[in-house]
Each structure stands twice: as structure tokens, then as C-alpha cells.
C-alpha positions in Angstrom: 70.2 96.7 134.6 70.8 100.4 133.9 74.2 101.8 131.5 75.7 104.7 130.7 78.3 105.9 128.1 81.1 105.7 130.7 81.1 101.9 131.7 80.3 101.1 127.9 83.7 103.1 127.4 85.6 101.3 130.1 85.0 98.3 128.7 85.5 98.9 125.4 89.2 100.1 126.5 89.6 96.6 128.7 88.7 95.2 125.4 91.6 96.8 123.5 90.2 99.5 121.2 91.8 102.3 120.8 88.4 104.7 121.7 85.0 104.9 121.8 81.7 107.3 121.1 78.3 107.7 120.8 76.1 108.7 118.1 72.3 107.9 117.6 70.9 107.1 114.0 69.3 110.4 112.8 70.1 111.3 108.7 73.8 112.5 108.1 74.5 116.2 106.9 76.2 115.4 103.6 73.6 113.3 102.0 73.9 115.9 99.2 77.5 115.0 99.0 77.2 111.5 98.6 74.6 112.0 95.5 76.6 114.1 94.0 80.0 111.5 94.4 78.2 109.2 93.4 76.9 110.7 90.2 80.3 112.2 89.1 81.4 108.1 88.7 83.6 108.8 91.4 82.9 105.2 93.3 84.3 103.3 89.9 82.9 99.5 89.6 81.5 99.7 93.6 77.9 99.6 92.8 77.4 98.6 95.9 77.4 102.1 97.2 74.5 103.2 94.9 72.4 100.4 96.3 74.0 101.4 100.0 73.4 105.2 99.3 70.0 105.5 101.1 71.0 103.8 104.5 74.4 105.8 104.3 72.6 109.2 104.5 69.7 107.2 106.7 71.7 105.4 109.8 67.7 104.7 110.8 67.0 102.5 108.0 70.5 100.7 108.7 68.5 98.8 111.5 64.9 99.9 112.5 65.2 98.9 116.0 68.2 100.4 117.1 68.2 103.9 119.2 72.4 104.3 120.0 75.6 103.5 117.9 78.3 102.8 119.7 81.5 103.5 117.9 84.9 102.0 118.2 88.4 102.5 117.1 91.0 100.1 116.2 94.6 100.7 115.8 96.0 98.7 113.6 99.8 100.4 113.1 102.1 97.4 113.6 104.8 97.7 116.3 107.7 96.6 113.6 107.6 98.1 110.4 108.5 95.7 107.5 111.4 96.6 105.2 110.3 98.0 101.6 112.0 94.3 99.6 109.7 94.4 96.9 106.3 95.7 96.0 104.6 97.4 99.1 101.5 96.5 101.1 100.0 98.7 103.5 100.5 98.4 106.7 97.1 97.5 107.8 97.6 94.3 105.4 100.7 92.5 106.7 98.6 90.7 109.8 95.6 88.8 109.7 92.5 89.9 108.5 91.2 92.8 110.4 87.4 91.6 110.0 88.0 88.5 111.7 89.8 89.9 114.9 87.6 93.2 115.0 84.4 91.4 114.9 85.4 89.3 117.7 85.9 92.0 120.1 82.7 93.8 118.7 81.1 90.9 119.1 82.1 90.7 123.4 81.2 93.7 123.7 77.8 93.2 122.2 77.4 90.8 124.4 78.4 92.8 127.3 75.7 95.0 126.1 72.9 92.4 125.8 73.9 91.0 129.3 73.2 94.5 130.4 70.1 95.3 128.8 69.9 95.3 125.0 67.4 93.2 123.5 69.0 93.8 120.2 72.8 94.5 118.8 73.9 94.2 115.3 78.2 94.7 114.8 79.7 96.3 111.8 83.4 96.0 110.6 83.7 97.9 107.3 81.0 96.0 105.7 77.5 96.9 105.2 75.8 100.1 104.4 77.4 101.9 107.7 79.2 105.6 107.2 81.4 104.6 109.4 83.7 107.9 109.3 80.5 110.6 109.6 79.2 108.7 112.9 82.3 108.6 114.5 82.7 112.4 113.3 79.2 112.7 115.3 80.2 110.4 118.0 82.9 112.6 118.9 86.1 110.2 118.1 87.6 113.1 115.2 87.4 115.3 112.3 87.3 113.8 109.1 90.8 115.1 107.1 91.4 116.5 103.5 92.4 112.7 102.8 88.8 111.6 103.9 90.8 110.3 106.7 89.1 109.6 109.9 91.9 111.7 112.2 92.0 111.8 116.2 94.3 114.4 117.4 95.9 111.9 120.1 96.3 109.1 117.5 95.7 110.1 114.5 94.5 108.0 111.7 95.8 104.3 111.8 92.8 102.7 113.0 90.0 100.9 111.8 86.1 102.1 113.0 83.6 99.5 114.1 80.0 99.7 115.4 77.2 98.5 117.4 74.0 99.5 116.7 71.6 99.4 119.4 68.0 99.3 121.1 70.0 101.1 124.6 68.7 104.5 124.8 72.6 105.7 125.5 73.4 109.7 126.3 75.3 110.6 122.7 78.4 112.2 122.5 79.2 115.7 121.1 80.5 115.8 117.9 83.7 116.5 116.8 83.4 120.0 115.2 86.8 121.5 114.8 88.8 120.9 111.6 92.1 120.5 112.3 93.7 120.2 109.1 94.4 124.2 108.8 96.0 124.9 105.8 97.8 121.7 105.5 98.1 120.1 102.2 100.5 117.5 102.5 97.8 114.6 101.7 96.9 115.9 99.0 100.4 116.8 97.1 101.9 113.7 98.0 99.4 111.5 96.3 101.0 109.4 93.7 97.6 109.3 91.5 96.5 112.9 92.0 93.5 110.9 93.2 92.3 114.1 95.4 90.2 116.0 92.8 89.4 118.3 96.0 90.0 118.4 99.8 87.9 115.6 101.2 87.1 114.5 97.5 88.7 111.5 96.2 88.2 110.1 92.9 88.6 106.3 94.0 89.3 105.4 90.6 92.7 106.9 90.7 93.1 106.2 94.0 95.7 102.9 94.4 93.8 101.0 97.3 90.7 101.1 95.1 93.1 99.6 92.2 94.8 97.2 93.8 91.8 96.0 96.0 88.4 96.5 94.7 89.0 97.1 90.8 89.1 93.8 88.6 90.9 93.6 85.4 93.5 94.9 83.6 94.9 98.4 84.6 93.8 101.4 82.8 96.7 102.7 81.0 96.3 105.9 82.9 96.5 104.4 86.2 99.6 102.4 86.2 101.9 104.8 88.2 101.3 102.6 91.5 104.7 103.4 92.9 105.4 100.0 93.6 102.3 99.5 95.9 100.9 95.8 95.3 98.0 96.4 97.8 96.6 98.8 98.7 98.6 102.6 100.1 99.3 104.4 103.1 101.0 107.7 101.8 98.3 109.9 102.5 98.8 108.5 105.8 102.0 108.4 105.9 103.0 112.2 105.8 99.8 113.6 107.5 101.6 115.4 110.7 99.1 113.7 113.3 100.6 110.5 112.1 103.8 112.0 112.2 103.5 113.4 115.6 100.8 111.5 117.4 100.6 107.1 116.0 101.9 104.9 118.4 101.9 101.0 117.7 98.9 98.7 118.7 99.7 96.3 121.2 97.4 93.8 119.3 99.1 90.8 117.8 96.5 90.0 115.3 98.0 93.2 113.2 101.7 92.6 113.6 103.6 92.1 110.6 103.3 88.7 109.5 103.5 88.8 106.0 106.2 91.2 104.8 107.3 92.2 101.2 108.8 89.6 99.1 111.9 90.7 96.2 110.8 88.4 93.7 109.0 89.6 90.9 107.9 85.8 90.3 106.4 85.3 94.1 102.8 85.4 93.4 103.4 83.5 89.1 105.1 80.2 90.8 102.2 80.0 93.5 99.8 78.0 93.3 96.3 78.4 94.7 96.3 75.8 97.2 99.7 77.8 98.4 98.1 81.2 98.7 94.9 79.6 100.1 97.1 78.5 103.2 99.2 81.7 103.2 96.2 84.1 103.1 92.9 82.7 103.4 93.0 84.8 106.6 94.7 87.8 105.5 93.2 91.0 103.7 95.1 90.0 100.8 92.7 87.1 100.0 89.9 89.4 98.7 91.6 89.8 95.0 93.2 86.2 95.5 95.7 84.8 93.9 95.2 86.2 90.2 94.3 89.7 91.4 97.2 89.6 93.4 100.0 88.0 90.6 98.2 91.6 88.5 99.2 93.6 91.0 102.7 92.1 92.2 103.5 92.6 88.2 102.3 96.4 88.1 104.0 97.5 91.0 107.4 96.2 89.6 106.4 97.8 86.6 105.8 100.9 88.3 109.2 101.1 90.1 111.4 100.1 86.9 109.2 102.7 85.6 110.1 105.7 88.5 114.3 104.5 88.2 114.7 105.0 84.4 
């Protein structure tokens, strides 16, 4: 049975993603760039990225067999916005676990794929050695922004990316060439870690996502200022003018606000694991767990008392 782009795109749509392109698996154009990140210590304790490097510059080597990536888009912006009680999670947080429900539609329309002729389909959902922002830069889906934000000019840039890799021989996409950031640097000034060291550079160890998510231990003293943010951030978001102008809420129930900020600066100390496990085993705030989290609940009241003296 014979496919083109256009019904994989209609179905991607009757699946609920937000938009989708495609890309092949040829070598990336900032390989250099990636060395050069990486070498500066700029990826902090993710050493995973130095044993990822060579399939990031190499989509080939990502999965021999494929010939197409089909790339998807997943707003996640919820429809209610949860008041600022306490410490602040980002938005994308407060629902369940984006892996879970992205995979699930990446893995129908896999499926939908195979049933149509594929002999082979591997799904990503920010996990694994994929550059997930460069292909959907070259599967024509946006420009990537000073914030090293993914940004569509109807949406803009509060949505996940997932792929399909594929044996399909599928008609690619043009890539997204226009930068449309102009001479707009409100991502970068509004930081609260200065973690922009240049447009489209971020030093993630400054940066409060990487802090309150990946990093383990104690905070450096020189990276406390988390202005109340207990996981994760979305300023950079936040004031970019696409967002401003363009974001609409998903539709998607899955990343509705579930969990919103709590007041008490003891929420996460009186809990016990068994508690948290039930509250979050399916959220993204069960990847530090329940000591990462009572660290960052405690620095991010710290940082406000901090900001109001």
C-alpha cells in the first residue's frame, strides 16, 4: 500500500498533535557546535550527551534501517493556568507525565504506518540520542529561537517534539530557513540565571530546569537564585512574543493542570514516599523523587524570601 506525506499528516492531526514534518536521516549542520558545547562543560553532570554526541550529529546511526523521520508536535500549554501559591512548576509539569501520553499516540501512529507499509518504526519522546529540535528545524515544523526554543510562528513554542523513524521512503519536507527572532532579546534578558552565555547558547548549568531536574545534590552557592521555581522554568517561554501572540491551549486532558502549587513550605518534608509514589509515579515530577524534590521545594522558598528582603 503506497503513502505520502499528506495522509501521514492527516492522521497525525486526527491523532491530536499539534503538527507534523519530514526529514530523512542525513548528518546535521552543527556537529561542530555540539563538540564545541560539549567541550566548554556546558552539558553539566549529563554525560549522557557525550556518549549520545555521535548519533546527534549522525540521525543514520540513530537506526540503520530507517530512510524518513516523521516529526510531531505536541502542545502541552494547559487550558487553566494554576495560581503561583507557592514554589512554581512549569507548566508542562502539572499533568501527567508527557512520555507516557506522547508515546501512546506515537505509538498509533506507528502502527498506522506499519499497516501501510513499513517493515520497521522505532518512536522517540525526548529520550534517546534524537536532536529532536534540528530535525524538526529540517522537517519544516520552525526555527529554532535565541532560547534554543523550538518556535512555530502559528503556535509558538509550548510543545513537546516526538519521532518516528522509518524504513518508508517519504517525500521530506523543506526546511524551515527563516529566523524569526529579529532583533529580539527578551529571552535572553529575562533569564533569572543569566544562563544564555550567547543567543542559542545555554550554559545548562545555570539554567533552573537543568537544576531542579537533571542536577543531583546540593545547590552550588552560585546557583541558588531559582526565583521560586521548584521544577523546572518557563520564563524564557513565557515572554517570547510568539507565545505572547500565537499559544493557544491543548485540548489534551493528559496535560491539564492536575497538580498545582502547594503554600506550604513543609509539603514535600511531611511526605512520605509511599505518598509521593501515589501522587506522582506518573507525573514528570517523579524523575528527582521525593528527596530531589523536598531540595528543591526548600530552595525555591529560599529564593523568594531571598528576592522580598
Amino acid at each position: 500500500m503506497s503513502i505520502d506525506a499528506a495522509s501521514i499528516k492527516a492522521r497525525s492531526l486526527e491523532l491530536g498533535f499539534l503538527a507534523c514534518g519530514i526529514t530523512d536521516t542525513t548528518a546535521m549542520p552543527h556537529a561542530a557546535e555540539l563538540d564545541q558545547w560539549l567541550a566548554k562543560g556546558y552539558g553539566g553532570t549529563m554525560r549522557y550527551l557525550h556518549r549520545q554526541a555521535a548519533r546527534r550529529k549522525e540521525p543514520a546511526l540513530i537506526a540503520r534501517e530507517a530512510k524518513s523521520v516523521v516529526v510531531l508536535l505536541d502542545n502541552y500549554l494547559p487550558a487553566e493556568q494554576a495560581a503561583e501559591a507557592g514554589p512554581r512548576i512549569a507548566k508542562y509539569a502539572r499533568g501527567r507525565d508527557y512520555h507516557l501520553d506522547l508515546v501512546e499516540r506515537l505509538d498509533l501512529l506507528a502502527l498506522w504506518l506499519r499497516e501501510r507499509g513499513a517493515t520497521f518504526t522505532r518512536v522517540f519522546a525526548d529520550a534517546g540520542p534524537v536532536p529532536e529540535r534540528e530535525l524538526a528545524q529540517r522537517a519544516g515544523l520552525g526555527w529554532i529561537g535565541k532560547n534554543t526554543m523550538l518556535i512555530r510562528p502559528d503556535a509558538g513554542s509550548f510543545f513537546f517534539i516526538g519521532s518516528i523513524f522509518t524504513d518508508l521512503d517519504i517525500a521530506a519536507d523543506l526546511p524551515f530557513e527563516a529566523d524569526r527572532c529579529g532583533t529580539c532579546t527578551r529571552c535572553l534578558d529575562a533569564c533569572p540565571t543569566s544562563a544564555f552565555v550567547a543567543p542559542r547558547v545555554l550554559d545548562a548549568t545555570r539554567c533552573i530546569s537543568y537544576l531542579t531536574i537533571e542536577y543531583r545534590g546540593d545547590f552550588p552557592e552560585d546557583a541558588k537564585g531559582l526565583s521560586g521555581w521548584a521544577f523546572g522554568c518557563d520564563v524564557c517561554n513565557d515572554v517570547c512574543p510568539w507565545n505572547v501572540s500565537f499559544a493557544r491551549p491543548t485540548a489534551n486532558p493528559a496535560y491539564q493542570v492536575r497538580e498545582r502549587p502547594e503554600s506550604d513550605p513543609d509539603f514535600y518534608d511531611e511526605m512520605t514516599e509511599d505518598e509521593f509514589t501515589r501522587r506522582y509515579q506518573d507525573t514528570p515530577l517523579s524523575r528527582p523523587g521525593l528527596a530531589g524534590m523536598r531540595r528543591n521545594w526548600r530552595a525555591a522558598l529560599a529564593s523568594t524570601q531571598r528576592s522580598q528582603e
